[in-house]
C-alpha positions as CSV (number, residue, x, y, z in Angstrom):
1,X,10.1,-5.1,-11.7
2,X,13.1,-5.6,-9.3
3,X,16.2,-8.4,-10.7
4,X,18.4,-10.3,-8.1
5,X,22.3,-10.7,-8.8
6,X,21.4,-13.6,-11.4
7,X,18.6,-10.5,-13.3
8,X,15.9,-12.8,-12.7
9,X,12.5,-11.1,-11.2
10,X,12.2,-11.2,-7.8
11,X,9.4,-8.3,-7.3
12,X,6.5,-7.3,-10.0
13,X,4.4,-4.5,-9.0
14,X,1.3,-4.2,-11.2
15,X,-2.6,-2.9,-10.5
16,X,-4.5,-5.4,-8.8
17,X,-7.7,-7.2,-10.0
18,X,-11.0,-7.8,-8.8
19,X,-11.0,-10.7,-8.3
20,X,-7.7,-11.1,-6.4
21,X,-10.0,-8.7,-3.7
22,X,-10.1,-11.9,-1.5
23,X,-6.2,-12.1,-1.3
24,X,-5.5,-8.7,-0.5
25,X,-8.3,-8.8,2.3
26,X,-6.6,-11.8,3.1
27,X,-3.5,-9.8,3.6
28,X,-4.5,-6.8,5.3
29,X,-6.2,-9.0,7.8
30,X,-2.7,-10.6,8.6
31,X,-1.9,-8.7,11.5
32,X,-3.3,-7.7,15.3
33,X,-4.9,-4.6,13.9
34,X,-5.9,-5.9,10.6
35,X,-7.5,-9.2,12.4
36,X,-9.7,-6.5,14.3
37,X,-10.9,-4.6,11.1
38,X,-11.6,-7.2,8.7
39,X,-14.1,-9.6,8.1
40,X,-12.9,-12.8,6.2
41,X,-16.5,-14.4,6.1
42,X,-17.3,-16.3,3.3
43,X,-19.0,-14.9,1.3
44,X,-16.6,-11.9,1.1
45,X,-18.8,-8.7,2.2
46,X,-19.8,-7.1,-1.2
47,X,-18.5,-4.0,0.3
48,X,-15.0,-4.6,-0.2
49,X,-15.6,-5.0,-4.0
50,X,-17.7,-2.1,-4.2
51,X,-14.7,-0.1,-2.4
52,X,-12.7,-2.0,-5.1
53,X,-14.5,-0.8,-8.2
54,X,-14.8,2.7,-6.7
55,X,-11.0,2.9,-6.5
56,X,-10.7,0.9,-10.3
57,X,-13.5,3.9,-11.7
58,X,-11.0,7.0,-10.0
59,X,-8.0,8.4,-11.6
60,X,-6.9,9.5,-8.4
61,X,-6.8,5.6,-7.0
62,X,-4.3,2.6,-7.7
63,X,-4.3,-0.7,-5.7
64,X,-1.1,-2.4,-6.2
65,X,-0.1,-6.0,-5.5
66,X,3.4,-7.3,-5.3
67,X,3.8,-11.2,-6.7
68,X,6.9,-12.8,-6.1
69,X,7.0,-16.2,-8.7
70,X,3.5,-15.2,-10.1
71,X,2.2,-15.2,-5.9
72,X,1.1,-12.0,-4.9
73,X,3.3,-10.8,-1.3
74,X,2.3,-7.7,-0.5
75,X,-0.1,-4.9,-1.5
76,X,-0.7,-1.1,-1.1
77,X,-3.1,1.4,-2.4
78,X,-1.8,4.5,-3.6
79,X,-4.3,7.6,-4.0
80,X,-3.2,11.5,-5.3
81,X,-4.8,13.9,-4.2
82,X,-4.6,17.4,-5.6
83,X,-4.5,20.5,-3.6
84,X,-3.9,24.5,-3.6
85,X,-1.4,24.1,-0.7
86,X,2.5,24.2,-1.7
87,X,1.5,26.1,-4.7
88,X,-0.8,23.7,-6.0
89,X,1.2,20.7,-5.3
90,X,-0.1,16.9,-5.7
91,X,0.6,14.9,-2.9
92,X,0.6,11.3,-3.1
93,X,-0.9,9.1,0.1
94,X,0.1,5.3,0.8
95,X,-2.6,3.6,2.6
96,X,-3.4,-0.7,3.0
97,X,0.9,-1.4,3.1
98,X,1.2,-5.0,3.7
99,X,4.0,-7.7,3.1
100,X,2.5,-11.1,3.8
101,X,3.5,-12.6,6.8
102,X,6.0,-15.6,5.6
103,X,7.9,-13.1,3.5
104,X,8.3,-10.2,5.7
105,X,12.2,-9.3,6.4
106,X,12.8,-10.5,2.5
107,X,13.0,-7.0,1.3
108,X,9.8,-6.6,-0.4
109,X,8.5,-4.5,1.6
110,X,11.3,-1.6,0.7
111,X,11.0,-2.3,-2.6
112,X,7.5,-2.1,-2.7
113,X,8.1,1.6,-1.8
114,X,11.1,2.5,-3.8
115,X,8.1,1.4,-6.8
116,X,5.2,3.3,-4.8
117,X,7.5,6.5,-4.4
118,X,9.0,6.4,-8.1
119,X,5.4,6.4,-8.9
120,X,4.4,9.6,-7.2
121,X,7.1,11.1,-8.9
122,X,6.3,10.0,-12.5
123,X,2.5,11.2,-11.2
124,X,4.0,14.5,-10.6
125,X,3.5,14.3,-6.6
126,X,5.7,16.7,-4.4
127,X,5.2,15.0,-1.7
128,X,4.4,11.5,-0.1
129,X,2.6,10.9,3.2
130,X,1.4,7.8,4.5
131,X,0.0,7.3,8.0
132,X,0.8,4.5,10.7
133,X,-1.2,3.4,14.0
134,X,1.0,4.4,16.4
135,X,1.2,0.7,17.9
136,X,3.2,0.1,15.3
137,X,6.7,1.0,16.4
138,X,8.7,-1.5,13.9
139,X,6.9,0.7,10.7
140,X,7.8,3.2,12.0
141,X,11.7,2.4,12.1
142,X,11.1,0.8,8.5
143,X,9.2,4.3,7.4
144,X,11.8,6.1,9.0
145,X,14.5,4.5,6.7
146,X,13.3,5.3,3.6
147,X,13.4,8.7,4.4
148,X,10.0,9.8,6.1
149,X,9.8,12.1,8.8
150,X,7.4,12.0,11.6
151,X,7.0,15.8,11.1
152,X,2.7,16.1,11.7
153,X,0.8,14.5,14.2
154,X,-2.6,12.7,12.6
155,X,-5.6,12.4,13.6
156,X,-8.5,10.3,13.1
157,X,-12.5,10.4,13.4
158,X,-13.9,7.2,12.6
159,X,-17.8,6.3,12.3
């Protein structure tokens, strides 16, 4: 949990429930890339809550929201994914980053990674990667000052 000057909470992180799935769709669908993926019909597609309880049944999987006043802001997904590389190291992957629209520039988005990257650590992680579409110059800047470093070029097959 984050305080402001008067220690009141101003950011809660916590593991996100199944039946909030409709919200963080919701969110992830709040930009020009998102809009393109996602599919707000009503009924919500089942397959978003079966991707949901597959995540909720691994170890290796944590969606996250971030409330502000008991209303959830933001959310990310945070998977760890073991490996013999770097002498067996455990790397921890940020994926599904958003800050709702009306409160991006409020600060919640940084803090929502100062949690995320304290969480790797306590996890044991010895290092954090995330990916970004490239359109995205602004997270990039905002990636960029937390301390990640463009240092591998990604690439992507999708189906």
């Amino acid at each position: 949990m984050f305080l402001d000057q008067e220690q009141k909470p101003i950011l809660t992180m916590r593991f996100a429930r199944r039946d909030e799935v409709p919200q963080i769709v919701a969110l992830l669908a709040e930009d020009k890339l998102g809009a393109a993926r996602e599919d707000l019909s009503t009924p919500l597609s089942q397959a978003y809550y079966e991707a949901f309880d597959a995540m909720a049944d691994s170890p290796d999987n944590e969606m996250l929201v971030a409330e502000v006043d008991g209303k959830i802001v933001g959310c990310l997904q945070l998977t760890f994914i073991p490996g013999l590389s770097r002498l067996g190291a455990l790397r921890g992957q940020i994926e599904s980053v958003r800050v709702s629209a009306a409160q991006r520039g409020s600060g919640h988005g940084r803090r929502m990674f100062e949690w995320a990257i304290a969480r790797c650590r306590e996890k044991g992680c010895k290092t954090v990667q995330l990916t970004a579409d490239k359109s995205r110059a602004d997270a990039h800047r905002f990636y960029g000052s937390l301390g990640f470093v463009a240092s591998h070029e990604g690439l992507k097959l999708t189906f």
